[in-house]
N, C-alpha and C positions, 0 to 999 in steps of 0.2 A: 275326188281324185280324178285329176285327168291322164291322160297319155298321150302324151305329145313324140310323135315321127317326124325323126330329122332334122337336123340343125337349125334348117333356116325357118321353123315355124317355133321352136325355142328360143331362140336368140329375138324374134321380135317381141315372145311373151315374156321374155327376162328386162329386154329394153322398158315394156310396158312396167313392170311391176315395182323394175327402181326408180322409175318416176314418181309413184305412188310411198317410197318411202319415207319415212319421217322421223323413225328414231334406230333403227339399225340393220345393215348390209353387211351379211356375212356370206363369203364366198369360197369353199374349200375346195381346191382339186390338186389332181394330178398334174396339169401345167394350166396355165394363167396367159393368156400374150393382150397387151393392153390396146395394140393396133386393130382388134378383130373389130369389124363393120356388122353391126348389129342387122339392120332394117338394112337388106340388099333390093327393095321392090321397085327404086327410084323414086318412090315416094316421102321418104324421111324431111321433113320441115329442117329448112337450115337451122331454127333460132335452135333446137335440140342436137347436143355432140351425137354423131354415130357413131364414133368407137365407144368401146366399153370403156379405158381409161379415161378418156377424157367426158362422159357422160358420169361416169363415178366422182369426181371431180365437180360437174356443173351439181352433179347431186347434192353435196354437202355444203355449194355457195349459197344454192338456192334454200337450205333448208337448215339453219344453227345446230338445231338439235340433231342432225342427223351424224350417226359414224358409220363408216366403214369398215370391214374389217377382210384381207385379202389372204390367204394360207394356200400355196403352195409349195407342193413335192420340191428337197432340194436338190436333187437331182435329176429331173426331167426333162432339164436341157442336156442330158447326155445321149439321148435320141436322136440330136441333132444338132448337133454344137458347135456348126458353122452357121443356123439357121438366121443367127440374131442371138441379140443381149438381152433378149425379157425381161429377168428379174432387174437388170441393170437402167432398163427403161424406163421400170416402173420408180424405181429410188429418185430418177431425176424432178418424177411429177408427184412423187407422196412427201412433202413437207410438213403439213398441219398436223395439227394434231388431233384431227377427227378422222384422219384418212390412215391407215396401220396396212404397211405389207409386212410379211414375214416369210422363209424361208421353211419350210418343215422340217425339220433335220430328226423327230421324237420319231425313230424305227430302229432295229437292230440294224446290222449290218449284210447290207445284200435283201432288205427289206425294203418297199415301197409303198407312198401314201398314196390311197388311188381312189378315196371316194370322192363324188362330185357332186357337192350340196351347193344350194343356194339358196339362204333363210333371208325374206324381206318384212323386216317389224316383226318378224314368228307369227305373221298373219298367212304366209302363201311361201312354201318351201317347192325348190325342185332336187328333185335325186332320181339318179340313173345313170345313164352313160359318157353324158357325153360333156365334155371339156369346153370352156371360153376359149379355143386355141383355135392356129392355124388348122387347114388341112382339113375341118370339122363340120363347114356348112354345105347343103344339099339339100333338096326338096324332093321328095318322091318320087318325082319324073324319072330320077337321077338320069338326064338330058347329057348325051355324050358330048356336047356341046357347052356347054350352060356358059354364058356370059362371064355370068355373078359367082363361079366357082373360081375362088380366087384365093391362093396366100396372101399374107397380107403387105408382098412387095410385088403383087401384081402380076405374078407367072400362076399359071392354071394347074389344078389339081385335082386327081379324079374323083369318081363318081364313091360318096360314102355313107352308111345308111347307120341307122343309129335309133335311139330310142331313151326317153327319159320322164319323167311323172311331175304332175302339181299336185299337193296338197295344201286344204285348211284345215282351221279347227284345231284339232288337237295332235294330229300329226305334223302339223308345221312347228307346233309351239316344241315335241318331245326332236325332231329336229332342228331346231333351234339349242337346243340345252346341249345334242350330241356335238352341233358346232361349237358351241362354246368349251365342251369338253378338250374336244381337239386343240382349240385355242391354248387354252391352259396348258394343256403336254405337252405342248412345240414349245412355249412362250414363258410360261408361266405366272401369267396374269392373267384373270379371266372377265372379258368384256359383261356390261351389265345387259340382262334381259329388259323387252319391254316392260313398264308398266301397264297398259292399257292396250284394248284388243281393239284393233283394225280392222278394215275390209280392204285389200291389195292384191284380191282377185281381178289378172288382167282382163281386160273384155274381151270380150270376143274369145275366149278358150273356155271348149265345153266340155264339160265335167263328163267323164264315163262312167262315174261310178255318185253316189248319193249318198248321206248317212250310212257310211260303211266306214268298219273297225280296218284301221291299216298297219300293220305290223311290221316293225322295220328289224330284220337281222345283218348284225355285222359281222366280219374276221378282225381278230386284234390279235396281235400276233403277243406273247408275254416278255414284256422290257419293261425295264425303270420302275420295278413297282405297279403296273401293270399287269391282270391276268390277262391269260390267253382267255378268248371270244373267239369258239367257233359255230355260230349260230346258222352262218348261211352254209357251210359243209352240215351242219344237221338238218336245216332244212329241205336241200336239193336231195340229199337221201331218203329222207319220209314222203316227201312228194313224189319221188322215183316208184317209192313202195306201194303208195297207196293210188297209184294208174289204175285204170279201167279200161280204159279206149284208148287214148292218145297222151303221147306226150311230145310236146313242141320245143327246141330247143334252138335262139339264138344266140351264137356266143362268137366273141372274136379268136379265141383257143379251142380247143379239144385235147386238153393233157392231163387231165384231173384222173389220177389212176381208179382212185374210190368211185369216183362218180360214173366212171367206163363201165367199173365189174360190176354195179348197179345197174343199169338200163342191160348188159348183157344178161345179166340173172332175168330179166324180165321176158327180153326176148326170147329166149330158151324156154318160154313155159308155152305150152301150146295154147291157152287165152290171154295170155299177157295183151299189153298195148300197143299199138304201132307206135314208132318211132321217129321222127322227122327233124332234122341238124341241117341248119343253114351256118355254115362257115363261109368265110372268105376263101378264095384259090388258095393266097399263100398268104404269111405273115408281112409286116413291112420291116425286111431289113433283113440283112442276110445271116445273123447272130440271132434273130428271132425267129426266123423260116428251119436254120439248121436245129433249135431246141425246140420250137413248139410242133415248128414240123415235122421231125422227127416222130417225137410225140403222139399227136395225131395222126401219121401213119400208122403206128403201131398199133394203139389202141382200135382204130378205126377197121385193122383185120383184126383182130379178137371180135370185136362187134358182128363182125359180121359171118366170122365161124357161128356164133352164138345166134345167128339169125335164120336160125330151121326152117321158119315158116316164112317168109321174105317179108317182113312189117318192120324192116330199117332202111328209110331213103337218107342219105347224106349228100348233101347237095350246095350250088353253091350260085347265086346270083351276076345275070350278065345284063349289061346295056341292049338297048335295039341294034349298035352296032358292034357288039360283043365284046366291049368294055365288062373288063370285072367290077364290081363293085366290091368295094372295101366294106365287112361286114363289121363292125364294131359294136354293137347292140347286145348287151346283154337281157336275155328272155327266156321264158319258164313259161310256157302253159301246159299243165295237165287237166286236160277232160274240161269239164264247163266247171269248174271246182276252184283251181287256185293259178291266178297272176301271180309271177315274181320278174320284178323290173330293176335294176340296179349297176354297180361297177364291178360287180362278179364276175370274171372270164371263168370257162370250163378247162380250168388248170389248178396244179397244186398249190400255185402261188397266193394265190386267190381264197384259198380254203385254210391259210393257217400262216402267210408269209407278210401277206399285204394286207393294210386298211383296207377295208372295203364297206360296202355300206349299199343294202339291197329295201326295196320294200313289196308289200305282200299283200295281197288280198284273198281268202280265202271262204269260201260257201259256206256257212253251218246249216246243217239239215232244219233248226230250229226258230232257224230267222223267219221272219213273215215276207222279207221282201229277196228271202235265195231267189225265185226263179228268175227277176232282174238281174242280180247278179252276174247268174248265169248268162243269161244272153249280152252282160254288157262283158264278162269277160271273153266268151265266144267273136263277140264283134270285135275287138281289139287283135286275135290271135287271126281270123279270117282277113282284115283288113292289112295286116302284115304279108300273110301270102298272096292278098292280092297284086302289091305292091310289086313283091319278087315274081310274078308272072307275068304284070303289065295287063291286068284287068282290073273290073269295075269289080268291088265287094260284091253284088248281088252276082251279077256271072258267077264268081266265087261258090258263091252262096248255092245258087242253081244246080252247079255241077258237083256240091257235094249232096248235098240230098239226091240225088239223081244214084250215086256211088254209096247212096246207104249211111251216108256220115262218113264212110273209112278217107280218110286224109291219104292214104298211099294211095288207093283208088282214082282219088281224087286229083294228087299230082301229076299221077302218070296219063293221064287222059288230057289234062290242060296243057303239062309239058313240051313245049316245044324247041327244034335241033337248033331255032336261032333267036335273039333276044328281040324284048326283054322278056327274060325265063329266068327259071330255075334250072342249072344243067348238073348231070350228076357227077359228084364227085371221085374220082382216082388218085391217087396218092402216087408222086415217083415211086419208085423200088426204094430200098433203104439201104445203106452201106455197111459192112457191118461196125465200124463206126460208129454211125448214126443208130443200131438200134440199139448200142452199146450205152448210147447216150438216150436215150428214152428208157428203156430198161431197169437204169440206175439213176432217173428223174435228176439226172446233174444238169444243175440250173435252174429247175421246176423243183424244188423240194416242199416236203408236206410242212417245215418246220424251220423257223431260223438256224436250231444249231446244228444245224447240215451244211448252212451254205457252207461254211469254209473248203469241206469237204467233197463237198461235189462241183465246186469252182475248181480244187486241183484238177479230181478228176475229167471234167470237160474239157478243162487245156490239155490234156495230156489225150483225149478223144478225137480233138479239132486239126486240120492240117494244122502245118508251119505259119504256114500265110496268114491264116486267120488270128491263128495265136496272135501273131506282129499287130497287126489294128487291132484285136481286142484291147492289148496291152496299149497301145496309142491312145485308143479310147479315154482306159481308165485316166491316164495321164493326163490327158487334155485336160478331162474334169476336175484331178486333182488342181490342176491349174488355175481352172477356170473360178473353183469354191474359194483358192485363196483370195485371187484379187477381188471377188464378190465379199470376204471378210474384210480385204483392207479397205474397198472403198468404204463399203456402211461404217468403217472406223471400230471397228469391235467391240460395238456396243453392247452391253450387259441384257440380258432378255427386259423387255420394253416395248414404251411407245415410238415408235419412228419420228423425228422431226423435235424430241425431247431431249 
């Protein structure tokens, strides 16, 4: 298992690994954009495409046997739905019939498909956070600058951090089978697995982790014949419970109610764990900043009534020249014991609303090779805060043994008033609208059949104004889902180009 930081050092080890394809490319996420420039380094060899559609493409010329298979969210362009035509992009260039996109529509409603796998031959899978889309590449520098931070019509975009994992073995083959699951309940045909076992480990990506068991929990929300799955809300609970020293948490939310009144019940014991939340400033978008924000305002004072003894830093990533960074990264480290890497946000949505799909690595006291373990999950957690301070790991490293091991210690002594740092976070005031709306989780619900429910009530929370473009919103979409049915011709669940 690796751990791969930041877009642009995944996007070259995904370029690598569909090269190394042979018999099938499956690609699940929350949005898909076929224009994204894989290899930003200036180095990419022409005779090879750099975008991903069109390298997905050279992939199956060059290879008979090879399929692909594309599942995106179908509603993900309502994020941004003057952005471009994506899914419409890609229908112009999937003809054959070894190359399959499809649309996700298998959610209730007011639910969202949000994990982001990518199984190559079920020899080398990736899962975690982060999307083949615009808006998503960056290198750890995160350079206020940076050239090659680019949407993919050439206007710059900021500074975004991220995190996502490789797998073999036998965790790519059991993801492999979850993609193919998926498949099935969008489509309902299910593509065939390999035959025969691969090696499509990219080069050059080094393994963090050795012969180790990797657990993958996900949320399924209950539709269609479908149980509810909620394995990553029971796992962020037991790992919450069973802290010693520290628990680390990267998430793009903070709205998960259960998961707040957990890490508070911790803080409140007078040996509990320290605590350490990197969030971004704000949400992107101002229907997202008003609920998640909200949100984690609220929770964020309960936290910290509950934090008697001061072992909860909430903090939040800036540039050298005090650019925010968009924190997207879903991450879990508790004590040198257990990694959790995935499309998990610390919100309700996340815990019982949306697909999601996490993975996990965990200490047993019985292994012969824990105390690796341990220090390779420590250097993954140390190597993130390095990141967000703008030092070297070993500096890192120095000045927490120096503070004893305490991580609060530790940040408050590196922390600096201007970037790249960690600065600490404040929340606006809240309206009592706003806490009205976190309160009553309207929008954030633990469960699908809420949403109805708490969509009234958050229109009826929200100014005038906002009401008006929400409602523009939905419409647009509705708009947008028809003509995306009449073009594809309203074909029966299938192969594309059949």
């Amino acid at each position: 298992m690796a751990v791969i930081i930041d877009a642009a050092a995944y996007f070259l080890h995904l370029k690598a690994a569909i090269l190394r394809a042979r018999h099938s490319i499956l690609l699940v996420g929350w949005d898909f954009d076929a224009r994204i420039e894989l290899d930003r380094s200036g180095g990419a060899p022409d005779s090879v495409p750099n975008r991903i559609g069109s390298l997905l493409d050279h992939a199956v010329r060059c290879n008979p046997g090879l399929r692909v298979y594309v599942l995106r969210w179908d509603l993900a362009f309502l994020k941004m739905p003057f952005r471009g035509t994506t899914p419409f992009f890609l229908l112009e260039w999937l003809g054959g019939h070894r190359l399959h996109f499809h649309l996700d529509r298998h959610h209730p409603p007011g639910g969202c498909h949000h994990q982001k796998i990518a199984v190559i031959d079920d020899a080398v899978a990736f899962c975690g956070g982060i999307d083949v889309t615009g808006g998503r590449w960056d290198t750890p520098a995160h350079r206020d600058d940076d050239p090659a931070r680019l949407w993919p019509n050439g206007t710059p975009h900021g500074p975004w951090h991220d995190v996502t994992t490789a797998v073999d073995g036998e965790a790519a083959r059991a993801l492999g089978d979850l993609a193919r699951d998926r498949w099935f309940a969008a489509n309902g045909w299910r593509p065939d697995p390999p035959q025969s076992d691969r090696d499509c480990w990219p080069e050059g990506l080094k393994a963090a982790f050795q012969d180790v068991d990797v657990a993958i929990a996900r949320t399924q929300p209950a539709y269609d014949g479908l149980p509810e799955v909620r394995e990553i809300e029971a796992l962020y609970l037991a790992a919450i419970a069973s802290a010693r020293r520290s628990i680390y948490l990267e998430s793009q939310y903070f709205s998960a109610h259960r998961i707040s009144e957990a890490l508070a019940q911790r803080l409140a014991e007078p040996d509990g764990p320290e605590v350490v939340i990197v969030n971004p400033d704000q949400a992107k978008g101002w229907l997202e900043e008003e609920v998640m924000g909200a949100g984690r305002a609220l929770l964020l004072e309960k936290l910290r009534e509950a934090d008697l003894y001061g072992r909860l830093r909430f903090c939040t990533p800036v540039t050298a020249g005090g650019g925010a960074i968009y924190v997207h990264a879903k991450v879990l480290v508790v004590d040198d014991t257990l990694l959790r890497i995935g499309s998990s946000n610390i919100n309700n949505r996340s815990m019982g609303v949306d697909t999601e799909c996490d993975l996990a690595v965990e200490v047993r006291p019985e292994d012969a090779r824990a105390s690796e373990v341990r220090a390779a999950i420590l250097r993954v957690r140390d190597s993130l805060l390095a990141e967000h301070l703008g030092i070297g790991c070993d500096e890192f490293r120095a000045a927490l043994q120096a503070a004893g091991g305490s991580l609060v210690r530790t940040l408050d002594r590196l922390a600096r008033s201007s970037g790249p740092t960690l600065l600490p976070f404040d929340p606006p005031e809240l309206s009592e609208a706003e806490r009205e709306l976190a309160e009553t989780h309207a929008l954030d619900p633990h469960r699908p059949e809420a949403m109805n429910e708490t969509f009234i009530r958050a229109l009826r929370l929200l100014p005038p104004v906002q009401v008006a473009v929400a409602a523009a919103l939905v419409a647009a979409g509705a708009g947008a889902i028809a003509w995306c049915w009449k073009r594809a011709g309203r074909r029966p669940k299938g192969r594309i180009g059949q």
